[in-house]
C-alpha positions as YAML, in Angstrom:
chain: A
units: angstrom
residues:
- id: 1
  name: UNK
  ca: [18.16, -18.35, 0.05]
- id: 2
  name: UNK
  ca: [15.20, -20.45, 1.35]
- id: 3
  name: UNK
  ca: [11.74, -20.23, -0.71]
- id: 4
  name: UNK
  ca: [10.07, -22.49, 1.49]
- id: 5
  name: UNK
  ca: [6.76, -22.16, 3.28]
- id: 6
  name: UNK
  ca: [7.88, -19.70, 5.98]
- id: 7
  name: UNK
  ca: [6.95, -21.30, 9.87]
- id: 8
  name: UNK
  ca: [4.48, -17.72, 11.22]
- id: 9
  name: UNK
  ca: [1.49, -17.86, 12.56]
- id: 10
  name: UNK
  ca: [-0.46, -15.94, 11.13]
- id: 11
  name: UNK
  ca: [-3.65, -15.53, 13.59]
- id: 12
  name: UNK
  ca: [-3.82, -13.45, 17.07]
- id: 13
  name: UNK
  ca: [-7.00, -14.04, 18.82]
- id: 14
  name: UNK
  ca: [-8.78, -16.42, 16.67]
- id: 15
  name: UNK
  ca: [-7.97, -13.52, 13.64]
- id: 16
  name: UNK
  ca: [-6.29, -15.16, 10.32]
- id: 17
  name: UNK
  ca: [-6.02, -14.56, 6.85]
- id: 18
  name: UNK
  ca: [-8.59, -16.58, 4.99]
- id: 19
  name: UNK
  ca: [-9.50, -16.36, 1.17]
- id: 20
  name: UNK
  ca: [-12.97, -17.27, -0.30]
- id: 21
  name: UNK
  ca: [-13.83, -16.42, -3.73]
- id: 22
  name: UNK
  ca: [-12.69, -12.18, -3.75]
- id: 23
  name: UNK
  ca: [-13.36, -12.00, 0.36]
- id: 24
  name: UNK
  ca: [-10.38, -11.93, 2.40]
- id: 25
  name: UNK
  ca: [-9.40, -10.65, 6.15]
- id: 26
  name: UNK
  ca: [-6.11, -10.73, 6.60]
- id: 27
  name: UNK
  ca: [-4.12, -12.15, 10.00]
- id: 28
  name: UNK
  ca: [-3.36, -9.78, 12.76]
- id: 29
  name: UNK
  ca: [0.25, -11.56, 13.51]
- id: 30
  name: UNK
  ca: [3.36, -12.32, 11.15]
- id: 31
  name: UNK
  ca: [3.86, -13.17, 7.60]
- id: 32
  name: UNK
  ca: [1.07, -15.04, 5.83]
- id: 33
  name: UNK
  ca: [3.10, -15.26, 2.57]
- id: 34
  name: UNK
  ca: [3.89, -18.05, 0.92]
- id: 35
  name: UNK
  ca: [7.26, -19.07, -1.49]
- id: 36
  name: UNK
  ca: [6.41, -18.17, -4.95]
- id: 37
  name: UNK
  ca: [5.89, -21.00, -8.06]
- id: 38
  name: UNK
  ca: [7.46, -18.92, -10.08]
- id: 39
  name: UNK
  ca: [9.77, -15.16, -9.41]
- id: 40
  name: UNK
  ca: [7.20, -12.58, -10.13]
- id: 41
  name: UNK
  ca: [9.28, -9.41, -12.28]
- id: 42
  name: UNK
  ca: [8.54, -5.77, -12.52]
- id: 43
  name: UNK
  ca: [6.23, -4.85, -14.86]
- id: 44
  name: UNK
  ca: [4.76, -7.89, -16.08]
- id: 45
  name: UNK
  ca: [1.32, -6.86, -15.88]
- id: 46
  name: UNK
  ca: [-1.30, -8.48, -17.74]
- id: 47
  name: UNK
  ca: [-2.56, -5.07, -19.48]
- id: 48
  name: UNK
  ca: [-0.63, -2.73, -20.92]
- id: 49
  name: UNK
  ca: [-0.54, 0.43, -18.64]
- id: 50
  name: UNK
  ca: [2.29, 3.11, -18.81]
- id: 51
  name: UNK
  ca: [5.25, 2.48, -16.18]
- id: 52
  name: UNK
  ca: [5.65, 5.12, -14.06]
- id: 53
  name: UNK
  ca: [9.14, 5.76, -12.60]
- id: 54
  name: UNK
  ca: [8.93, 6.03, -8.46]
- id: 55
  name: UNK
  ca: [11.90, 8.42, -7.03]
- id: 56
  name: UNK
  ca: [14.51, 6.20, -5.41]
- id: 57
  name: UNK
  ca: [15.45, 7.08, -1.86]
- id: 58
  name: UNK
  ca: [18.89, 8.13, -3.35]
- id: 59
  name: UNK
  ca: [17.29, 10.69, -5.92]
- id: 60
  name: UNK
  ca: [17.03, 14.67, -4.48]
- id: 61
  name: UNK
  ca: [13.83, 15.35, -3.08]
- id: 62
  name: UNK
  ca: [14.10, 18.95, -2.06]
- id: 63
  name: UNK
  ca: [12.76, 19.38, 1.63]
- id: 64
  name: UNK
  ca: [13.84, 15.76, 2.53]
- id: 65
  name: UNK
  ca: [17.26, 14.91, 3.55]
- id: 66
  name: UNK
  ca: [18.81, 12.25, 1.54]
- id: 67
  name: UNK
  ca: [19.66, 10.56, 4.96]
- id: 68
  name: UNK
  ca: [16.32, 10.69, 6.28]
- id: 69
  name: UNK
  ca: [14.45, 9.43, 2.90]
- id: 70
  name: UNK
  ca: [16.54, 6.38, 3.15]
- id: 71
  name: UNK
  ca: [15.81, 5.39, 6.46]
- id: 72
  name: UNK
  ca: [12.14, 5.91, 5.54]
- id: 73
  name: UNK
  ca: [12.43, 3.74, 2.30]
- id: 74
  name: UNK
  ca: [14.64, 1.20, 4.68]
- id: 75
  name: UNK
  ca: [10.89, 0.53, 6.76]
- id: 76
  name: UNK
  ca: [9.19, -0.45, 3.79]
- id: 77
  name: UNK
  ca: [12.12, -3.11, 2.36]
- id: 78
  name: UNK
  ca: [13.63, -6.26, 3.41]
- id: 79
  name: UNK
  ca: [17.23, -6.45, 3.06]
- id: 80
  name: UNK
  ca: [16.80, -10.72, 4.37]
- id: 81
  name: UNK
  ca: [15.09, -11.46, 1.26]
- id: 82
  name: UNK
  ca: [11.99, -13.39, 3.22]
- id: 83
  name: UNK
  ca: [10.04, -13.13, 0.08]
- id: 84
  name: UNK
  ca: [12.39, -12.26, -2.79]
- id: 85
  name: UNK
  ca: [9.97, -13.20, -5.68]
- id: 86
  name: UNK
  ca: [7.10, -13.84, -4.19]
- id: 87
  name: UNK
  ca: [5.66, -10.59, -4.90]
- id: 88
  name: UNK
  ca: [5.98, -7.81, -7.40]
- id: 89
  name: UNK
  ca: [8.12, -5.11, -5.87]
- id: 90
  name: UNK
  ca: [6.13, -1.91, -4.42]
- id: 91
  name: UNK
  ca: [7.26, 1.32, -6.22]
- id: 92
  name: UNK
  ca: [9.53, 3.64, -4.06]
- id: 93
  name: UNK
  ca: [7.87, 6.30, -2.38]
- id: 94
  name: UNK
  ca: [7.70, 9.31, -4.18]
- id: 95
  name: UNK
  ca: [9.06, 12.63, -3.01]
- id: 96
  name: UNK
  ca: [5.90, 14.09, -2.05]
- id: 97
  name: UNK
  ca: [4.96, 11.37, 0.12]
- id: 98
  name: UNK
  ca: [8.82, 11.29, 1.86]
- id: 99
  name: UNK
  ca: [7.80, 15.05, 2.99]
- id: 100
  name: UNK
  ca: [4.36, 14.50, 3.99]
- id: 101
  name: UNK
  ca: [5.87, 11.08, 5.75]
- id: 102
  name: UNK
  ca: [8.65, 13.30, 7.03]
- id: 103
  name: UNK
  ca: [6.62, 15.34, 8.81]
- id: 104
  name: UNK
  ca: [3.60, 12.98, 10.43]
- id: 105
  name: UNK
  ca: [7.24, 10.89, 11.75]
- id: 106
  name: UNK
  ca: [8.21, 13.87, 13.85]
- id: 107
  name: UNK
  ca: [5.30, 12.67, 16.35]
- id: 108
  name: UNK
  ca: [7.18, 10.39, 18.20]
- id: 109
  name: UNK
  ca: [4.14, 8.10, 18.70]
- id: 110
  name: UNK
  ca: [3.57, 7.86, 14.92]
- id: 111
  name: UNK
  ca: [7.84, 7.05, 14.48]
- id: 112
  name: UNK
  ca: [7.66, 4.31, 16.53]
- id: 113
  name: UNK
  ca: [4.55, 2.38, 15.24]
- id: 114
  name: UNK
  ca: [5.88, 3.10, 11.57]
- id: 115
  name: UNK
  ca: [9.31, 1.80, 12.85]
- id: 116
  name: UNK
  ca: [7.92, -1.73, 14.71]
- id: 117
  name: UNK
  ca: [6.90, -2.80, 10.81]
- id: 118
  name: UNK
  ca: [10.88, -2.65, 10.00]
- id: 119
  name: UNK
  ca: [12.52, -5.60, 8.87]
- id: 120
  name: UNK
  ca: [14.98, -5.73, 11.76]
- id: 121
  name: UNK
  ca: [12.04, -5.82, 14.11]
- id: 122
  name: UNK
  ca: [10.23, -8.08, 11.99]
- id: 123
  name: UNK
  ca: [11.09, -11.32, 14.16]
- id: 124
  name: UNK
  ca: [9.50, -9.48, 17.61]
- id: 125
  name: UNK
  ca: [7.02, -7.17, 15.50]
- id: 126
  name: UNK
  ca: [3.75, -6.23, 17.91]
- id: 127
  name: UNK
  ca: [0.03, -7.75, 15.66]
- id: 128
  name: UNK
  ca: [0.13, -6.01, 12.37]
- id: 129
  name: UNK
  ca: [-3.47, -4.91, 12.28]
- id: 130
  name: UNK
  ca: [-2.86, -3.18, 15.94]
- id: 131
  name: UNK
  ca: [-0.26, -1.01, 14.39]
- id: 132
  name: UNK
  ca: [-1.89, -0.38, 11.01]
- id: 133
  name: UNK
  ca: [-5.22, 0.24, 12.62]
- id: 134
  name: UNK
  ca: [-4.35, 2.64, 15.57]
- id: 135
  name: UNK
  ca: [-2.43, 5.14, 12.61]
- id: 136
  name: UNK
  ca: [-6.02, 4.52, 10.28]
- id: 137
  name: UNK
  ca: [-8.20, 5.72, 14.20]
- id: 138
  name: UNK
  ca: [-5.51, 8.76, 14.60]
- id: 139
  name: UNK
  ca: [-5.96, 9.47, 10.26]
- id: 140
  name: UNK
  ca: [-2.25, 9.34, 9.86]
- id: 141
  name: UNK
  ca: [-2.51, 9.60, 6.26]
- id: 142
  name: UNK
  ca: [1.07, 9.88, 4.83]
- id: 143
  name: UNK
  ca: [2.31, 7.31, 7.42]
- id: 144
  name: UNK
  ca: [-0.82, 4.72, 5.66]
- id: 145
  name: UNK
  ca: [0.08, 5.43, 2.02]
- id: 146
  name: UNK
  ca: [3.72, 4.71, 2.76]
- id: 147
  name: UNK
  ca: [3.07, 1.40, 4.37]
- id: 148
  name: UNK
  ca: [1.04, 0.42, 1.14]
- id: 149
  name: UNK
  ca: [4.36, 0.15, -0.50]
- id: 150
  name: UNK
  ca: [5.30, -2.32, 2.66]
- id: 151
  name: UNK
  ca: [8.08, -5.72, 1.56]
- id: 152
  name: UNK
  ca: [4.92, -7.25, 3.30]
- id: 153
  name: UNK
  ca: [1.40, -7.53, 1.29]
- id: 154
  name: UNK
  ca: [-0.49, -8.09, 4.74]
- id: 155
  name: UNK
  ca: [0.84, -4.66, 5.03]
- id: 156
  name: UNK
  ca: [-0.07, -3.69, 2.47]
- id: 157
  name: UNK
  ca: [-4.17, -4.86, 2.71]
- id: 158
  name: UNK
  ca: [-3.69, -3.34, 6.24]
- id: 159
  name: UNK
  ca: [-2.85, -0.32, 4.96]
- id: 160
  name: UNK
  ca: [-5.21, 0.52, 2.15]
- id: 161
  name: UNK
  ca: [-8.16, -0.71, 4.32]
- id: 162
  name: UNK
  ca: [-7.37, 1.74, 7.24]
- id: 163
  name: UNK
  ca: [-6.77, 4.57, 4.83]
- id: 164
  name: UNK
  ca: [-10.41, 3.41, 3.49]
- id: 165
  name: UNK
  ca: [-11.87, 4.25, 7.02]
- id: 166
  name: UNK
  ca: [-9.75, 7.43, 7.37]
- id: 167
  name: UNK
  ca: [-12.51, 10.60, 6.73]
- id: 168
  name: UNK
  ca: [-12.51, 11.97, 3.51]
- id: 169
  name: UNK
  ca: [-11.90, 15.83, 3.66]
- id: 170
  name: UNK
  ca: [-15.61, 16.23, 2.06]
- id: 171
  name: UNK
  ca: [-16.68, 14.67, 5.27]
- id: 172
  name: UNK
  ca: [-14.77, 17.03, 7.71]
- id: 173
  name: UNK
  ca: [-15.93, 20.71, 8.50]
- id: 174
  name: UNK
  ca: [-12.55, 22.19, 8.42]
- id: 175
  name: UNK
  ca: [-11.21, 25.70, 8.22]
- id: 176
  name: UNK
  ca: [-9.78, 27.07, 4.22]
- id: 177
  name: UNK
  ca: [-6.37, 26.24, 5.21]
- id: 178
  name: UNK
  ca: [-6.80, 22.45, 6.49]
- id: 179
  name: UNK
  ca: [-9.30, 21.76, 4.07]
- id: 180
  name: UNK
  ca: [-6.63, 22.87, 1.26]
- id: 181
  name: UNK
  ca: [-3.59, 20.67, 3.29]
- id: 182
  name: UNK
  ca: [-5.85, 17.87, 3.21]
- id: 183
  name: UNK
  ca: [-7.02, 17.89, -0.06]
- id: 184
  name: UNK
  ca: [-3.02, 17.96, -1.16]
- id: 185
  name: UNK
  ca: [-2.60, 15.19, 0.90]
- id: 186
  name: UNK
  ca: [-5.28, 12.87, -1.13]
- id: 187
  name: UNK
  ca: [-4.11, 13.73, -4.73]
- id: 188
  name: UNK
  ca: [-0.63, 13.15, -3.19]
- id: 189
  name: UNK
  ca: [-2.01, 9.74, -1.95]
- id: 190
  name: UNK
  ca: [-4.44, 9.33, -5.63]
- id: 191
  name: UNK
  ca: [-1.02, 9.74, -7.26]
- id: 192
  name: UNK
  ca: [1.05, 7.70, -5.50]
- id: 193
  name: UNK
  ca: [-1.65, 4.43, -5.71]
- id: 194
  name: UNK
  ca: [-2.05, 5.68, -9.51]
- id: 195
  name: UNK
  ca: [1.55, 4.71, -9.80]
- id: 196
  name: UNK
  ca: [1.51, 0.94, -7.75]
- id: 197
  name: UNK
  ca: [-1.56, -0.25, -10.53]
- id: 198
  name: UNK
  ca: [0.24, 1.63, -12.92]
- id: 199
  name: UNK
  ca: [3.70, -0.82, -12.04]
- id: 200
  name: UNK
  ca: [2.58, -3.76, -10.27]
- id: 201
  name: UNK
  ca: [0.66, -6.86, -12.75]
- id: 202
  name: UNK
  ca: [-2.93, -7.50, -11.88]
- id: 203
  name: UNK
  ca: [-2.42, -11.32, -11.43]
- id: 204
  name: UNK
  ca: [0.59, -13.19, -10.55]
- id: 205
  name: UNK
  ca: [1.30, -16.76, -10.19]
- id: 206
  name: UNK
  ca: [0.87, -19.18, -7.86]
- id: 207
  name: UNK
  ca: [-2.08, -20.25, -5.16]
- id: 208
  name: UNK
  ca: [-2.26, -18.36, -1.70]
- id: 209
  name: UNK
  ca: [0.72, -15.88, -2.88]
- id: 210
  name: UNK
  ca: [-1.96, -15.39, -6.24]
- id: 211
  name: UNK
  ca: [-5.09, -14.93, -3.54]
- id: 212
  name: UNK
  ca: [-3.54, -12.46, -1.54]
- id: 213
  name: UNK
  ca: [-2.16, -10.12, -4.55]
- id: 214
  name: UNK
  ca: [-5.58, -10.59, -6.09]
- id: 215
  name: UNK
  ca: [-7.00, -9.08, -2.81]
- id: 216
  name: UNK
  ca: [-4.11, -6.15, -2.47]
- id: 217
  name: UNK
  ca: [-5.10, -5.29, -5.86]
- id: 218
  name: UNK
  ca: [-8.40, -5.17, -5.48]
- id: 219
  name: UNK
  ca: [-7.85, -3.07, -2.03]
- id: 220
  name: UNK
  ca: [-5.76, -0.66, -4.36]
- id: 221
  name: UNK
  ca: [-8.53, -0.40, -6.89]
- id: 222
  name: UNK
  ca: [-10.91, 0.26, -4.37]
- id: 223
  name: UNK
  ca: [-9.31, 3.10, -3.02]
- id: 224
  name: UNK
  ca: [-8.51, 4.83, -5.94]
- id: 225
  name: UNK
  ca: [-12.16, 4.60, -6.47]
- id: 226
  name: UNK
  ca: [-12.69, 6.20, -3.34]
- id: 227
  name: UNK
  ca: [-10.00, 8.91, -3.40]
- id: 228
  name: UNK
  ca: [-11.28, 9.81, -6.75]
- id: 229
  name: UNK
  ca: [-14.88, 9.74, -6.40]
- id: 230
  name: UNK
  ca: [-15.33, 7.83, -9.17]
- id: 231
  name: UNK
  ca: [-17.22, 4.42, -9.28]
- id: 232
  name: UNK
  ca: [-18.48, 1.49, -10.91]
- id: 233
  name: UNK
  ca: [-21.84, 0.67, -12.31]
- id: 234
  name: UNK
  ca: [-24.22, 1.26, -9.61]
- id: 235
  name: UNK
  ca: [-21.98, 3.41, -8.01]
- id: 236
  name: UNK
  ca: [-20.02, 0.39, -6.28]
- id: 237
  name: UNK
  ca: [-16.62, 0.45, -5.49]
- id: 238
  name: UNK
  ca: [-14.25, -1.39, -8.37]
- id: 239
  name: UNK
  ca: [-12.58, -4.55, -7.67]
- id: 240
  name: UNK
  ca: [-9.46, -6.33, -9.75]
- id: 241
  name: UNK
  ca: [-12.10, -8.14, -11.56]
- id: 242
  name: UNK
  ca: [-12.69, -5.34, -13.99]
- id: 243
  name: UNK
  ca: [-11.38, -6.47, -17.67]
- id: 244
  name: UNK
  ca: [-8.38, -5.10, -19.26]
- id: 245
  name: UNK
  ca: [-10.74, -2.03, -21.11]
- id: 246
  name: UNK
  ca: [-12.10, -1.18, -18.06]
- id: 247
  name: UNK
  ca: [-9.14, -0.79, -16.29]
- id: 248
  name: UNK
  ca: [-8.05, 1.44, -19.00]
- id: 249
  name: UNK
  ca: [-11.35, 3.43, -18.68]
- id: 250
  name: UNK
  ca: [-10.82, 3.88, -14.92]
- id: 251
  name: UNK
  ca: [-7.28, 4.98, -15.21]
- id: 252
  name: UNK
  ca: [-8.47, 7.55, -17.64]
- id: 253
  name: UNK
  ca: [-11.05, 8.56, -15.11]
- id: 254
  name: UNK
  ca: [-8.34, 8.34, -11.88]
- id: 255
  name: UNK
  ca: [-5.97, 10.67, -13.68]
- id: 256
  name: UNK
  ca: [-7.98, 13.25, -14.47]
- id: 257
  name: UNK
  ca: [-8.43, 13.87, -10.35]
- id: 258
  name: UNK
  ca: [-4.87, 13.56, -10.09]
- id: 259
  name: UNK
  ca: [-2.70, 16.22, -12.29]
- id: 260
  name: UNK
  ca: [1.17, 16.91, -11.65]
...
C-alpha cells in the first residue's frame, strides 16, 4: 500500500486549500491529503470524552433496509485504502441519519450528487465544492451530515460549512408540521456531530494532514455551536482551540439540546 504524497491537484479555478494560522479554504478539485507520519487510531483523543458507539451498516435499523444502509455507508468509505491512516476514521452513520438519508436519496438529483463523491468515481469525481455546495443552496440536510463522515476530510470541511449556510428552522416561517420535521432533523444532525468529537482526537500528527484535521475539527465545533445555540465568550462561535475543560463544558452544554 503506497503512503506517499498522492499526485491531485487540488485547485479548480485558481481555488486551493491553503492553511494560515486557524484560516483555511479548502480546494474545489481532488484529494488534498497528505500520507500520514504516523497511523492515526480510533479514539486516541487528547481529552478524555466518552466513546460513543456509531451503528454499523450491518446492524438493524428498522425503516432502512440492510441492503440499502450499506450502499449508503459504501459512499462515505474507501475500500482502495488512499489514506489508510492518515486520518481518524469517521463514525458510521447512525440509524436515524440512514432514514433521513434514505429518504432525501429518493430525489434522483440528490442520489446522484451524493453518489459522484463514491470511491469508485473518485478518479473522474466532478469539483468537490460544486457538489457539496449545490446540496448546502437546495438545504439537503441529511445528505450534508452524512458526507461529514466522508473517507475524505475536504469532504468533510465541505460539508459542515454548507450545512453552516443551510437556514436554521428559527429562521424559516414554516407551518407546525415542517417546523416539527425540521427541528428532528437538527437534533438528529446535533447528535450525530456530538458523536464524531465525541470519537475522533482533537489533534493528530503530522504537518498538512495535522492542519487540515485541526480545521475539520474546528468546522465540527463550530457547528455544534450553531445547531445548539450555544456559544463562546462574546457569543462567538467555538473553535478546536478551546482547552481540554472547556471542551468538557461545551459537551455538557451540546448534550443537553440533544436527548435520546
Amino acid at each position: 500500500m503506497r503512503t506517499a504524497r498522492l499526485p491531485f491537484d487540488i485547485g479548480v479555478a485558481g481555488v486551493r486549500l491553503v492553511t494560515v494560522v486557524v484560516l483555511a479554504v479548502v480546494g474545489t478539485h481532488g484529494c488534498s491529503s497528505r500520507a500520514p507520519t504516523a497511523p492515526v487510531e480510533a479514539g486516541s483523543a487528547t481529552v478524555g470524552v466518552p466513546a460513543a458507539r456509531p451503528v454499523a451498516s450491518s446492524d438493524p435499523c428498522p425503516g432502512v433496509s440492510a441492503d440499502a444502509a450499506a450502499r449508503m455507508q459504501r459512499v462515505l468509505r474507501d475500500p482502495s485504502g488512499r489514506l489508510r491512516g492518515a486520518y481518524p476514521p469517521a463514525p458510521a452513520l447512525t440509524c436515524e441519519i440512514l432514514r433521513g438519508l434514505d429518504g432525501e436519496l429518493a430525489e434522483p438529483s440528490v442520489r446522484a450528487r451524493y453518489q459522484s463523491l463514491a470511491s469508485e468515481n473518485w478518479d473522474n469525481h466532478p469539483p468537490l465544492a460544486r457538489v457539496v455546495d449545490s446540496l448546502g443552496r437546495d438545504s439537503w440536510r441529511y445528505t450534508l451530515i452524512a458526507l461529514t463522515s466522508h473517507w475524505n476530510t475536504d469532504v468533510k470541511i465541505l460539508a459542515l460549512r454548507a450545512f453552516q449556510r443551510v437556514p436554521s428552522r428559527l429562521l424559516i416561517n414554516a407551518d407546525a408540521a415542517t417546523d416539527a420535521r425540521l427541528a428532528q432533523t437538527e437534533r438528529a444532525a446535533l447528535r450525530f456531530l456530538l458523536l464524531a468529537v465525541e470519537t475522533t482526537p482533537r489533534t493528530i500528527p503530522g504537518s498538512e494532514n495535522a492542519t487540515i484535521h485541526g480545521v475539520y475539527m474546528d468546522a465540527l465545533i463550530a457547528t455544534l455551536d450553531l445547531l445548539s445555540g450555544e456559544r463562546g465568550p462574546g457569543g462567538a462561535l467555538r473553535t478546536n482551540a478551546l482547552t481540554d475543560a472547556e471542551l468538557a463544558e461545551a459537551l455538557a452544554a451540546w448534550r443537553r439540546h440533544a436527548p435520546p
